[in-house]
C-alpha positions as CSV (number, residue, x, y, z in Angstrom):
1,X,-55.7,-0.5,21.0
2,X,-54.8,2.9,20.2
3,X,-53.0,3.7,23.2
4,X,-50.7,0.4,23.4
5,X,-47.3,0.5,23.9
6,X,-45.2,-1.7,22.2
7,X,-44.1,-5.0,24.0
8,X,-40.0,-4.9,25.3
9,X,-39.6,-7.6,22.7
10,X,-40.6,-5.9,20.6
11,X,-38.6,-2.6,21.6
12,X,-35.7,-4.9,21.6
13,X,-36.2,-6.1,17.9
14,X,-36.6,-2.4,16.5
15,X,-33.7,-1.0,18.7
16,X,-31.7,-3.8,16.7
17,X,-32.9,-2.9,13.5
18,X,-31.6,0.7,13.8
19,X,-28.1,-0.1,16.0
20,X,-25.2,0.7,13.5
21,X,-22.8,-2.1,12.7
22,X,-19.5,-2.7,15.1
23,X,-15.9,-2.5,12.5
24,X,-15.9,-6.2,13.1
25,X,-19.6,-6.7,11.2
26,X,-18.6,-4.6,8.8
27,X,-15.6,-6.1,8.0
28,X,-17.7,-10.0,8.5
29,X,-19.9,-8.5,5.5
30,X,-17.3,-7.4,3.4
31,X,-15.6,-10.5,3.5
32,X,-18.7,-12.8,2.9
33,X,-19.5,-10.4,-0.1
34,X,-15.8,-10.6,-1.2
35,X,-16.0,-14.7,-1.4
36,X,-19.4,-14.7,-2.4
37,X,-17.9,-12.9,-5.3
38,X,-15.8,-14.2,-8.6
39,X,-12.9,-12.7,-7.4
40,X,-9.9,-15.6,-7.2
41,X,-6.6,-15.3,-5.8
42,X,-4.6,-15.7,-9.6
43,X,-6.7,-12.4,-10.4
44,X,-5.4,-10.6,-7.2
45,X,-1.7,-12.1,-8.4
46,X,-1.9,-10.8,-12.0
47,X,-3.2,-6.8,-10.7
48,X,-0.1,-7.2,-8.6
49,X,2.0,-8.3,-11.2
50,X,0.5,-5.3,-13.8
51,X,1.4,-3.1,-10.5
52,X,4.7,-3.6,-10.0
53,X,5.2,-3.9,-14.6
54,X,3.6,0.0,-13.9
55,X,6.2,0.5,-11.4
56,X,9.2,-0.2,-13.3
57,X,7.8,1.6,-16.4
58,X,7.4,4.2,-14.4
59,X,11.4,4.3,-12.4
60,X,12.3,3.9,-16.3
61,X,10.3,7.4,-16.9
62,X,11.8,8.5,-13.4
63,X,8.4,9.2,-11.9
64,X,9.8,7.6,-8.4
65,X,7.1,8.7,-6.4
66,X,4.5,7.3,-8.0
67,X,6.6,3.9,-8.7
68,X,7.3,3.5,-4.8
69,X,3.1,3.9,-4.9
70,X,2.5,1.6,-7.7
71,X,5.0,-0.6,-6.1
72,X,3.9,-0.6,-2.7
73,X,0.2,-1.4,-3.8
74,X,1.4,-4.2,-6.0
75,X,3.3,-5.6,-3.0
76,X,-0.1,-5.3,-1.1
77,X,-1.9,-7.2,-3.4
78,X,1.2,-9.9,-3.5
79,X,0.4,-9.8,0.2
80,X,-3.2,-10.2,-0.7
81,X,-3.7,-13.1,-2.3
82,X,-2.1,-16.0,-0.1
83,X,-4.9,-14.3,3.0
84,X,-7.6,-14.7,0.8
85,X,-6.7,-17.9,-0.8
86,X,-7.0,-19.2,2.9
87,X,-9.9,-17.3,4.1
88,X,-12.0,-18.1,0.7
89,X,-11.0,-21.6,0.5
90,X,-10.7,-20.8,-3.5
91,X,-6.6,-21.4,-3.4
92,X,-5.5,-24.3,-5.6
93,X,-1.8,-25.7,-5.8
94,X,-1.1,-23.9,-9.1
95,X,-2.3,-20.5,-7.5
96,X,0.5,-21.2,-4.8
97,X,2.9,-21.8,-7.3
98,X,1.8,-19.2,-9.2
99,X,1.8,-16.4,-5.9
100,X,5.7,-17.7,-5.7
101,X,6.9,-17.5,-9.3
102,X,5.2,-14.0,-9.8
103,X,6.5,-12.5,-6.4
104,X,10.3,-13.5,-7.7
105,X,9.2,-12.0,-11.0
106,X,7.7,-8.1,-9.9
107,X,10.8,-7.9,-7.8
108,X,13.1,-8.7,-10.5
109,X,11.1,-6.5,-12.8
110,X,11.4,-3.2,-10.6
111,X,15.1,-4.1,-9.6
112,X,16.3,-4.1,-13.3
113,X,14.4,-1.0,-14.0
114,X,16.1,0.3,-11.4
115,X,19.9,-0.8,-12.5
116,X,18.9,0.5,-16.3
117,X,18.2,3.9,-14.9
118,X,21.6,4.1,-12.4
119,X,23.3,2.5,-15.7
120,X,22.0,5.6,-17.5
121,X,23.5,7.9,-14.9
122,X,26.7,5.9,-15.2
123,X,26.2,4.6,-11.4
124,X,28.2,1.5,-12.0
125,X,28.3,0.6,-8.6
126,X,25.0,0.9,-7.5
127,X,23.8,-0.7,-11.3
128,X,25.8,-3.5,-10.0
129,X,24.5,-3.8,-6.7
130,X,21.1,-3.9,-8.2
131,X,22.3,-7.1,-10.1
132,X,23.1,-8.4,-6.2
133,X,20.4,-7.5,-4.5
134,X,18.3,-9.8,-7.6
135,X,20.6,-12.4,-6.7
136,X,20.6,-12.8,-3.4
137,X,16.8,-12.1,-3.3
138,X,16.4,-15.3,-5.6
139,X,19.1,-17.1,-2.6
140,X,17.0,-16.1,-0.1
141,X,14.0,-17.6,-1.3
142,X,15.9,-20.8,-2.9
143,X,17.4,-21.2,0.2
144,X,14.0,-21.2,1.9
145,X,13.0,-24.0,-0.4
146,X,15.6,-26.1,-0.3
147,X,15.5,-26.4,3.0
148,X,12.1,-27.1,3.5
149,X,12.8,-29.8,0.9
150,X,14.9,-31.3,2.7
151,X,12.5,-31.2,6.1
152,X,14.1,-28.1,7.7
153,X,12.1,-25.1,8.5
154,X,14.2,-22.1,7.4
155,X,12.2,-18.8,8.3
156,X,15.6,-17.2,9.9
157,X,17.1,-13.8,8.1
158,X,16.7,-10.2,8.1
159,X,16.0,-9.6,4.5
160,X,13.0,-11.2,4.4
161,X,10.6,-10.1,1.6
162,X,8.4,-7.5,3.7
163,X,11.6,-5.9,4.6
164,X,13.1,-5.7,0.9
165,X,9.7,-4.3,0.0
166,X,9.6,-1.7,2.8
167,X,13.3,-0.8,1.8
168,X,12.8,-0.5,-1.5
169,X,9.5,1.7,-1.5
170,X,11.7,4.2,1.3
171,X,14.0,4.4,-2.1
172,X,11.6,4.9,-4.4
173,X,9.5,7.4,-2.7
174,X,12.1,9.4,-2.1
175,X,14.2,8.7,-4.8
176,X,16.3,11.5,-6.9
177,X,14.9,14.2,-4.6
178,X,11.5,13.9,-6.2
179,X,9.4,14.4,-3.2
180,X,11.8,16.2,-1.1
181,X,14.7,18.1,-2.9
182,X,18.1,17.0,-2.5
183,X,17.1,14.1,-0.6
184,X,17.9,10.9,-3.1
185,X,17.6,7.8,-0.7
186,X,17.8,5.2,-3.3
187,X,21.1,4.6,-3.7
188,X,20.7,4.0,-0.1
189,X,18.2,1.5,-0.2
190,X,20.2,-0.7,-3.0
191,X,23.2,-0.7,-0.7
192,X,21.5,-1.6,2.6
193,X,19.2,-4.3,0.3
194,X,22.7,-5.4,-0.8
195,X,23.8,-6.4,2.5
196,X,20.9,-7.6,4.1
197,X,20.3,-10.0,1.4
198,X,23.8,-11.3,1.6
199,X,23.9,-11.6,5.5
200,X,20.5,-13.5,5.4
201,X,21.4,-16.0,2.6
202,X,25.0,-16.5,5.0
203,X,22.4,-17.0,8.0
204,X,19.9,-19.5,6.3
205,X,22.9,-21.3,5.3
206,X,24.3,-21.6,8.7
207,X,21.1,-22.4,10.2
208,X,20.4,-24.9,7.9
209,X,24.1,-27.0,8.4
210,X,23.2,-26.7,12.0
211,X,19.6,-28.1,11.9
212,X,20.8,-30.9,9.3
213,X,24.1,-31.8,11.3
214,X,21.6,-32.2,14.1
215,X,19.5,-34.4,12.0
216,X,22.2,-36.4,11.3
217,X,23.0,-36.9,14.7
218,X,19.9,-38.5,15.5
219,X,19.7,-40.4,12.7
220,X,22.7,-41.5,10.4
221,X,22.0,-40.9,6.8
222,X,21.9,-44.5,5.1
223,X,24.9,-45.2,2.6
């Protein structure tokens, strides 16, 4: 009939059709699409690697700016890539190892990009506290393992690797009065990154004698 009205299921069906999506749909459709998708984890790892290779090229052509955005991006991406290997269920043991090497290897990269150009200066001290910083960096994260090898969670520290990155993209940002003038805070950066790194590998190492002398308390280690 002409005249009807439609029923209140019915109502109820078309008000549905035409209700916008909440954030939380929209971000339930855009991951579905994402894992329906070919993207893996090792291809998230590799842009952030290409990232952060951009990044140093670019501290080497002292663009800072736009290596603390080239770097920051990478690092997201670094951040990336473990998330969605657990939320896609694509992650494979060799993309973990993989994630690990490559994170140790973009930091490194940037780092010794950075030491060339205070080198170039004739910085000695801040070229060699890049070197440090590398160092205890790679201690920080060998420490991590080791432990954990050895059955002892070892999380503790300051200078974990969000912080370095956050440090480091302050120091690149505004590095050599780029963005703001007369404001250089990345010499800064390299000697609070310096010390952080060192206190955290000192507090991993006491945490970990502590948690294994406990260990041994309970039970003996066999001769």
């Amino acid at each position: 009939m002409a005249g009807r009205h439609p029923r209140g299921d019915d109502l109820t069906i078309a008000e549905q059709r035409v209700q916008p999506r909440t954030a939380a749909e929209w971000r339930g459709y855009a991951r579905d699409r994402l894992i329906e998708s070919r993207l893996t984890p090792n291809a998230i790892s590799i842009t952030g690697l290409i990232l952060n290779l951009a990044a140093a090229v670019l501290v080497l052509e002292q663009h800072f700016f736009l290596a603390g955005v080239a770097f920051v991006v990478g690092s997201v991406m670094d951040t990336l890539d473990g998330r969605y290997s657990r939320m896609s269920g694509k992650g494979t043991l060799f993309g973990a190892f993989l994630d690990s090497t490559l994170d140790r290897i973009e930091e490194g990269l940037v780092l010794t990009a950075v030491a060339w150009y205070f080198a170039d200066r004739g910085d000695a001290v801040e070229a060699a506290l890049c070197v440090v910083v590398v160092l205890g960096s790679l201690m920080v994260s060998y420490t991590r393992a080791r432990a954990e090898a050895l059955g002892v969670e070892c999380k503790v520290g300051i200078a974990t690797r969000p912080v370095r990155v956050v440090l480091l993209s302050i120091g690149l940002v505004f590095g050599a009065g780029e963005l703001i003038g007369d404001v250089d805070l990345l010499p800064a950066s390299i000697f609070v990154m310096a010390a952080l790194t060192a206190f955290t590998v000192g507090q991993r190492v006491w945490h970990v004698r502590g948690e294994l002398r406990a260990l041994e308390a309970v039970e003996p280690p066999e001769v």
